[in-house]
Steps between C-alpha positions, in 0.01 A plus 500: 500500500743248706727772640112727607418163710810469650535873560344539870414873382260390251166295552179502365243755431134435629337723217688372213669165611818577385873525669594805536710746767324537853509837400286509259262267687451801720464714228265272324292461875517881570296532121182389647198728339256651789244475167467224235640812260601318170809626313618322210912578512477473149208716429553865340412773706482881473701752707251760621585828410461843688228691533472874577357637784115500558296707737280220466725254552786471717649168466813543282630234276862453429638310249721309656270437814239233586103597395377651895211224619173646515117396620528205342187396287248184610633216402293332203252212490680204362225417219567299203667819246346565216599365187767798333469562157780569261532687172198625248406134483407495870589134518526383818870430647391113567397473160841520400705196555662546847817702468797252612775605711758727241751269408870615437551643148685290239686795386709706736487870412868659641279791638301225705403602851315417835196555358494147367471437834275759634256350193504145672404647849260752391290169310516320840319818664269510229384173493514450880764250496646634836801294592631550823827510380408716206375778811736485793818379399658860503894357523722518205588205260861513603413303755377193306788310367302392169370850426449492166577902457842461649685586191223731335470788724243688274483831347408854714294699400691833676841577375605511878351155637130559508361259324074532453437143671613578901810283598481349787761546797774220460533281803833550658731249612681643724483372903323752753644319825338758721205487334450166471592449865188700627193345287194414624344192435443489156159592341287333320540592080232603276535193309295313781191695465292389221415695244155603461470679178152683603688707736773570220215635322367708717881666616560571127156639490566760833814610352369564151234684648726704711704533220164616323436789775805637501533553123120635508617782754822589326271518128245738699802699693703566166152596281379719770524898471779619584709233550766625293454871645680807357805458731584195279338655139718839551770220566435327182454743260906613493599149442207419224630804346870398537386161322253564236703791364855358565613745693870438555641458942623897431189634369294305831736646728398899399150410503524650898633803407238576172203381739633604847146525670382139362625181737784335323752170582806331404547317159545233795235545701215459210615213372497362815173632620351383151619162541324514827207580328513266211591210756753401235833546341719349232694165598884547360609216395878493331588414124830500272593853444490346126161424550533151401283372867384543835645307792190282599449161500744330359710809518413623824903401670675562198793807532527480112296543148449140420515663096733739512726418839421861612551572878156556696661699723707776594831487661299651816230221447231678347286404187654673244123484306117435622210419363191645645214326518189656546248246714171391305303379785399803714443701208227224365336509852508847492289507157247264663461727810412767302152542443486690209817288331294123663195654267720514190670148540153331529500541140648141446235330677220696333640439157314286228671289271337499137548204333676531172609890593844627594449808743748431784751321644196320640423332233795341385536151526803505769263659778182341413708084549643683823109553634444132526886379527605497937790662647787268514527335798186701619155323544348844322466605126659817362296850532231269773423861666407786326705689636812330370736692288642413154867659406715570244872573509709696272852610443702616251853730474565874461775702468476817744720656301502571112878520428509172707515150461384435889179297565251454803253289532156580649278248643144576503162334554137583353193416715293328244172535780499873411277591171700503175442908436680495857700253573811678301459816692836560690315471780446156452828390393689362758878534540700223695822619386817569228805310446747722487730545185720521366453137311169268453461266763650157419330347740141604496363265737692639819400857483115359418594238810360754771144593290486071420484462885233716593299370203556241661387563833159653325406189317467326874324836603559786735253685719399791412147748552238560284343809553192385312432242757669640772644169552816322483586247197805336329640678218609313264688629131605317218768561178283479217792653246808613453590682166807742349688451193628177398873546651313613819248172489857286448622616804156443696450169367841389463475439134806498200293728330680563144843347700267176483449234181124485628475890543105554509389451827119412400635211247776284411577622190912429406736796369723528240827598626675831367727719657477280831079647504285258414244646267120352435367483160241259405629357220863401545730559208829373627588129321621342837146520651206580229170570717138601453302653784110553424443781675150398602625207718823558673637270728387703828714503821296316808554551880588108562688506254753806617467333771659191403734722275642648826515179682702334222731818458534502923580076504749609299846367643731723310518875410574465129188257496292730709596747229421351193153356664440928566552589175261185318227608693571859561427522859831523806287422823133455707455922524409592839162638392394163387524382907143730460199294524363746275777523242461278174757550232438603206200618599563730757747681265322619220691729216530847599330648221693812506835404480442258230314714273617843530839453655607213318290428149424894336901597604587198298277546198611903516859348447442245191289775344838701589739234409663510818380169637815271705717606174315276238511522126210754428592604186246398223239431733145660475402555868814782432339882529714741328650771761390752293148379602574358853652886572156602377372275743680581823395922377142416498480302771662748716237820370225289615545563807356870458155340351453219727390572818682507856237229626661203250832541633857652499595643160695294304817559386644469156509137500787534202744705723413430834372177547692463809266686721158323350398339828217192465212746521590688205593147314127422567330890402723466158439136379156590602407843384802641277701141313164422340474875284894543469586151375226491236623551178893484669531131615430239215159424435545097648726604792145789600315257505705291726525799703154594480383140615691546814313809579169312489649217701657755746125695536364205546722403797505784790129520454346488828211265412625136302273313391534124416485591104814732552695291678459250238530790227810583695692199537401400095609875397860464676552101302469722193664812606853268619495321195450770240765653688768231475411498130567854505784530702638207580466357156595122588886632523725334741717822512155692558449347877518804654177596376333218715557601875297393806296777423362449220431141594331604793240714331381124431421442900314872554171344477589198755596788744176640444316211547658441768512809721255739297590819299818567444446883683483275848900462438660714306817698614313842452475571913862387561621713230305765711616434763832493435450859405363599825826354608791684333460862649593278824843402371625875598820388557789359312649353734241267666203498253373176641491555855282820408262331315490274746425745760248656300326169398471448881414848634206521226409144610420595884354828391233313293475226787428796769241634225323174536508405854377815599281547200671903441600657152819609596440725170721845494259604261292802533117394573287622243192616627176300451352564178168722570214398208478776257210755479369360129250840447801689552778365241368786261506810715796665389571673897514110592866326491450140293603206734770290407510178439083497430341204525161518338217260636381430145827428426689276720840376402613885303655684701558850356796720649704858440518696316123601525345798398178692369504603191260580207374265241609595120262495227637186381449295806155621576413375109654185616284490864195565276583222285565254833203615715254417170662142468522421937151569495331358232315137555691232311200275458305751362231535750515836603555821256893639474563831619471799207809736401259758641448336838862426580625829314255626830616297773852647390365837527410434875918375587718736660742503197779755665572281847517147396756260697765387292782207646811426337577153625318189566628202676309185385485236727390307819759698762635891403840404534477160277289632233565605138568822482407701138567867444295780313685625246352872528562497886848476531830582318753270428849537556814363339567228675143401551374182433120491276206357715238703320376196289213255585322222413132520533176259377193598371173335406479528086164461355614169229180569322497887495551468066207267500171748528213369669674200679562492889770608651778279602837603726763374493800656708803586273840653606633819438857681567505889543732802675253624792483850463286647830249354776201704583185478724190591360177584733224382332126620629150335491362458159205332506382535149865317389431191752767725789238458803777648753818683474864316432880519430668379279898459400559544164846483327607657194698234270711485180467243336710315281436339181628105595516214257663145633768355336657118687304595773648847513331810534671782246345841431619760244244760568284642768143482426241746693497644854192336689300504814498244710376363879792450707403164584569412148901563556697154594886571531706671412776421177779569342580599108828471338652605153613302253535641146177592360278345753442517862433206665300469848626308812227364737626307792116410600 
């Protein structure tokens, strides 16, 4: 400061009183605003992005140019505002205790940025403490010789120095003799006009409303017809072609000369146009070529792997490896700009929370304490507009190819505000990127760094349109979850997992140490440390207290220290998803039910039941099947597959032999459906039940509807379950640790995950498996699988962003014509074709399909339509007279018996292409390699006092399992004298039925009884039937 006042170049500023060069002075005078415009320098604002062109609208938008000024708007009244409300609770914001200024965190994340910062101004605008300095000081800190920041120069957000909070141009030092030589006098500075924050107001008012108009116009210009006209569609359809079907560069390039009349472009030039379209594209950010991290933040100047000392770059000075990242912002305000999509995502807002019921992610404890908890540093609570949207992240590692040990690692998000039987639709899912293989990341946190900052920059809000309203709002999104597998969840939440002597993340329950993996029984056996955990009240983790866990381990002066602190508590670091306002852990990592169950837990009972679990002593033990009977096993499970039908799943292969290629979804279908009927009478009676108790427990879990009694029945059933199992196989045996993983331990904490973020289907890996699928046809070549996927993850990205800004289908798929409603008095005349799929009025829901046919009732079946028509119409109660054999016998007489309408499917079910399907029997011949969906379950009404003559009737509706044999529509005319006052149709179906008894809740049939007649609306689903010995036993899914 001494050598600035002696300096005769430096002096002091009139709008911020401090020394500084003359020639920023000038700069500093030359600032002066024409309008009282407000801009925060710290506040987050959006790049506009392009629009097409509009015949009805000619102002183009650029993205990296200034919004065009239009007629601006009248400037408002300057009333008293109304009071806002916040959150279901609708308590007013001054209710609250006023929000203090954000004080600086105690705890220094290394991924900390500006934001900090942009937190602290954004609460001054808020609460309309408007400092002067705060507003015009636009020079850089440099200047100030006790800047604070001097040695802290932030993170970026950008690879390639753009950060998401604007810099502001430094102030330069150097002398401009000539320049200085020829000023004026010099003007007066903003800082001696007084602020009058009414006029603020009213600026940020005009330019939100201009802001307002603009986006208005561009909504109404992209929805309008024809705005995407069939220049651009014939454009598009090539490269959605190129991209859906993974067409390789080669096969694009002959397209021309196949299709030499139809317009056709560059590989190039479509990308280029659809990123046009889109108004986005991947950012590239680079990362080890070991995939160890990504060079932000506290990477961002490094030349070298901090892990593995691995150059960045090339000897040409090139990234030898990038990460793309996929942006999350404009695709979210691209879902609320659609009206169809805004429709859907009001479904948060609308929902009802039943107390004491588990139906959604709504309910669970996390999101309901978020309603009424504010934003940190924000004078707002979570979710205060309904239009707010809850998230989920998940991520987990494939291998792209089988013979392989290369990972990736896909990052995707679940918008929670779309209904649960939509919300995992691919559609839905959203894709911000894959970390390239060939390793996990070791570093998690910098490739998530990028998707952490613009969650960040949504919890302070960004505008975006609501079609609804037609109006402009601030869109705001909050991390409810993140979820994977438990060495996934390590990595998120920088936790020891099993490395750790506290490995559980939801308690602090020690280890025993064997084989350098700690391993988590309840009951302790070794002599250096005897311990008894009661299951029932485990000492649960708390967020102040990882809190102070990571503080401790981070105060930590040495390495070895900051080592041995890591492993006692089992946690490395603050994870960067915890700088979320809306991230709690544990809570907002729940178990992925999945992985733990059918990945982890049935592969390791198959191999003690094998005796080929981690190389213990098995011999003698009496969870041992013999491999005479296991063999037996592995055959019948693998012939089930031809009496099962397609709808349940992928066959299943012999789970003896092959085991290698049983994916989770055919763990689930065989605990579920096939271990129950092959491991009776193989596994010992004890060790069934065991088994058996798990199935219960396992039903009772991915149910969609929890109620409080089965979350309590749950977490009591899994106490017993993990202790009857350590008796089993654990048996108190020091040398027996391995039987106690994290895993099984964790099935302890399953119903504190529900509790606290709902049913366990709201996060389980099933999607990302999915998608992962959808994935690998990408990786078409060898040598750069990642950067392929990559590419496709962002090419499918912008084709499903350009589907919703411009509200278009983008579908390749042949338009079926509208279905035409059939001609019901002409489904019997034989010179009529039968309509396929038919939905009946009186029947909605059954859909019946091809093969259809007329053909002629047998003698049989019109003894069996006698016997139905006499019981249909007959009076229950009594009160009217039954039809007579003669009367019905004459009503038959009057039926077209030699054209009656026969169908040889029916789909059962809400939608065609979701429903049930069940096929007749007599309609269709099987082939070799078909699989049987000719059985279904149906329910009658059965008279319970039909033995007891005299007494009145009472129904009661019983189940029964048949093989549909045909579907036929019978015209029947006016009867009058049988209580028919007007003709009707009716859909009966011909069904054999089997002779069931139920055995351990098991339904086994030796024999088939008789062939009946019965309404379609009777049918229910459709089932399977396996063999087993002497008995057949039925599988029913419903």
């Amino acid at each position: 400061m001494a050598e600035k006042e002696q300096n005769p170049n430096y002096g002091i500023c009139n709008c911020c009183g401090r020394y500084l060069h003359k020639k920023t002075i000038r700069q500093h005078a030359q600032k002066k605003r024409t309008s009282m415009t407000i801009n925060a320098r710290a506040s987050v604002t959006d790049q506009p992005v392009p629009r097409p062109a509009s015949p009805d609208n000619d102002i183009e938008i650029l993205s990296n140019e200034a919004i065009p000024q239009i007629d601006s708007p009248q400037a408002p009244r300057f009333n008293t505002p109304e009071v806002p409300i916040a959150g279901p609770s609708r308590l007013p914001l001054e209710a609250i205790t006023p929000t203090p200024p954000p004080a600086a965190s105690g705890m220094r994340h290394r991924y900390t940025t500006r934001f900090q910062k942009a937190v602290s101004q954004r609460w001054h605008i808020v609460n309309d403490v408007l400092q002067q300095e705060d507003m015009f000081n636009l020079d850089s800190d440099a200047d100030s010789e006790a800047s604070e920041d001097e040695d802290d120069p932030g993170v970026e957000f950008h690879q390639h120095n753009a950060s998401l909070v604007d810099d502001d141009e430094e102030d330069s030092d150097e002398e401009d003799d000539g320049a200085a030589a020829n000023e004026g006098p010099h003007p007066i500075g903003l800082g001696d006009i007084p602020l009058d924050p009414g006029l603020a107001a009213a600026a940020r008012a005009i330019e939100e409303a201009q802001a307002e108009n603009i986006m208005r116009r561009d909504y109404d210009a992209r929805i309008a017809e024809g705005a995407l006209d069939e220049a651009n569609l014939a454009f598009l359809r090539p490269y959605i072609l190129k991209v859906e079907q993974h067409l390789t560069e080669k096969t694009f390039s002959y397209l021309p000369q196949v299709f030499p009349k139809s317009a056709h472009s560059t590989l190039k030039q479509s990308k280029k146009h659809v990123g046009q379209l889109s108004r986005f594209d991947s950012v590239k950010y680079d990362c080890c070529v070991s995939s160890c991290v990504c060079f932000v933040g506290p990477y961002t100047e490094l030349d070298k792997c901090p892990i593995c000392s691995e150059n960045r770059y090339t000897p040409r000075g090139k990234p030898r490896k990038t990460f793309q990242y996929i942006p999350l912002i404009p695709r979210l305000k691209a879902m609320t700009s659609n009206h169809k999509i805004a429709e859907k995502m009001q479904y948060r807002a609308k929902y009802q929370h039943k107390e004491g019921s588990l139906d959604d992610i709504f309910d669970g404890n996390h999101y309901r304490e978020l309603l009424t908890t504010t934003v940190r540093d924000q004078p707002m609570f979570h979710f205060s507009d309904p239009r707010d949207i809850a998230l989920g992240l998940s991520t987990d590692g494939f291998g792209p190819f089988k013979h392989r040990k290369h990972t990736c690692w896909p990052i995707i998000l679940f918008n929670y505000n779309i209904p649960p039987e939509e919300r995992m639709h691919k559609q839905f899912i959203i894709n911000v990127g894959t970390i390239p293989g060939p390793k996990k990341p070791k570093d998690w946190d910098s490739f998530c760094f990028p998707l952490v900052q613009e969650l960040l920059k949504l919890e302070l809000g960004v505008k975006a349109f609501d079609p609804i309203s037609r109006k402009s709002f601030d869109l705001h999104a909050y991390l409810l979850l993140a979820f994977g597998n438990m060495p996934t969840v390590s990595l998120m939440t920088r936790m020891k997992g099993q490395n750790g002597r506290s490995p559980c993340r939801f308690c602090n329950i020690k280890g025993c140490s064997h084989n350098r993996t700690y391993y988590v029984p309840l009951k302790h056996s070794s002599p250096k440390n005897p311990c008894l955990y009661d299951p029932a009240n485990l000492p649960l983790r708390t967020p102040e207290e990882l809190d102070a866990q990571i503080a401790e381990i981070e105060a930590a002066s040495t390495a070895i220290q900051k080592d041995k602190l890591s492993k006692e508590y089992g946690v490395k670091g603050k994870a960067l998803l915890s700088t979320l306002s809306s991230i709690s852990i544990p809570n907002s990592f729940p178990l992925d039910f999945m992985h733990l169950i059918w990945e982890n837990l049935l592969p390791n009972l198959i191999a003690f039941w094998t005796g080929q679990f981690k190389n213990l002593v098995h011999e003698g033990m009496g969870y041992i099947i013999d491999p005479k009977e296991w063999k037996k096993i592995g055959e019948l499970t693998a012939k089930a597959g031809q009496t099962i039908p397609s709808s349940y799943g992928a066959r299943i292969p012999n789970i003896a032999t092959h085991q290698f290629y049983v994916i989770a979804e055919s763990y689930s279908n065989w605990t579920l459906f096939i271990a129950p009927i092959v491991l009776r009478n193989r596994l010992a009676s004890k060790y069934y039940k065991h088994f058996m108790q798990l199935c219960q427990l396992i039903l009772q879990c991915i149910s969609f509807n929890i109620t409080e009694a089965d979350l309590e029945s749950i977490e009591s059933g899994f106490r017993d379950w993990v202790q009857k199992y350590e008796k089993y196989y654990y048996l108190d045996k020091h040398s027996q640790l391995p039987a106690c993983p994290v895993t099984i331990h964790s099935l302890l904490h399953i119903a504190d995950g529900m509790c606290a973020a709902g049913p366990v289907s709201c996060y389980w890996a099933f999607p990302m498996e999915r998608h992962c699928s959808t994935l690998l046809p990408a990786a078409r070549s060898r040598r750069h699988p990642y950067v392929a996927i990559s590419n496709f993850s962002t090419a499918a990205a912008q084709l499903d962003q350009i589907r919703l800004l411009y509200d278009v289908s983008l579908s390749l798929e042949p338009e079926k014509p509208p279905d035409e409603p059939p001609d019901l008095l002409k489904l019997n005349d034989p010179d009529e074709p039968l309509p396929s799929p038919l939905v009946h009025p009186e029947y909605p829901g059954y859909y019946l399909l091809a093969p259809a046919k007329h053909k002629t009732l047998s003698k049989c079946v019109r003894l069996l339509v006698w016997g139905h028509l006499i019981t249909r119409f007959s009076d229950d109660e009594g009160k009217r007279p039954a039809p007579t054999k003669s009367q019905v016998k004459n009503l038959l007489k009057t039926l077209h018996q030699d054209r009656i309408a026969h169908y040889g499917r029916v789909r059962i079910g809400d939608h065609v292409e979701k429903a049930d399907q069940v096929v007749a029997a007599d309609m269709n011949t099987s082939r070799e390699d078909s699989r049987d969906s000719t059985w279904v379950k149906y329910v009658q009404l059965v008279d319970e006092e039909a033995c007891s003559h005299g007494a009145p009737s009472r129904f009661k509706p019983w189940t029964f399992y048949g093989q549909l044999k045909s579907i036929f529509i019978l015209d029947i005319p006016a009867a009058p004298n049988i209580h028919i006052p007007e003709p009707c149709q009716i859909i009966l179906a011909l069904v054999h039925g089997a002779r069931i008894t139920v055995q351990n809740n098991m339904h086994i049939y030796k024999d088939m009884g008789a062939v009946e007649l019965v309404d379609v609306a009777t049918l229910r689903s459709v089932v399977g039937h396996m063999h087993d010995g002497k008995d057949w036993y039925i599988i029913d899914r419903s």
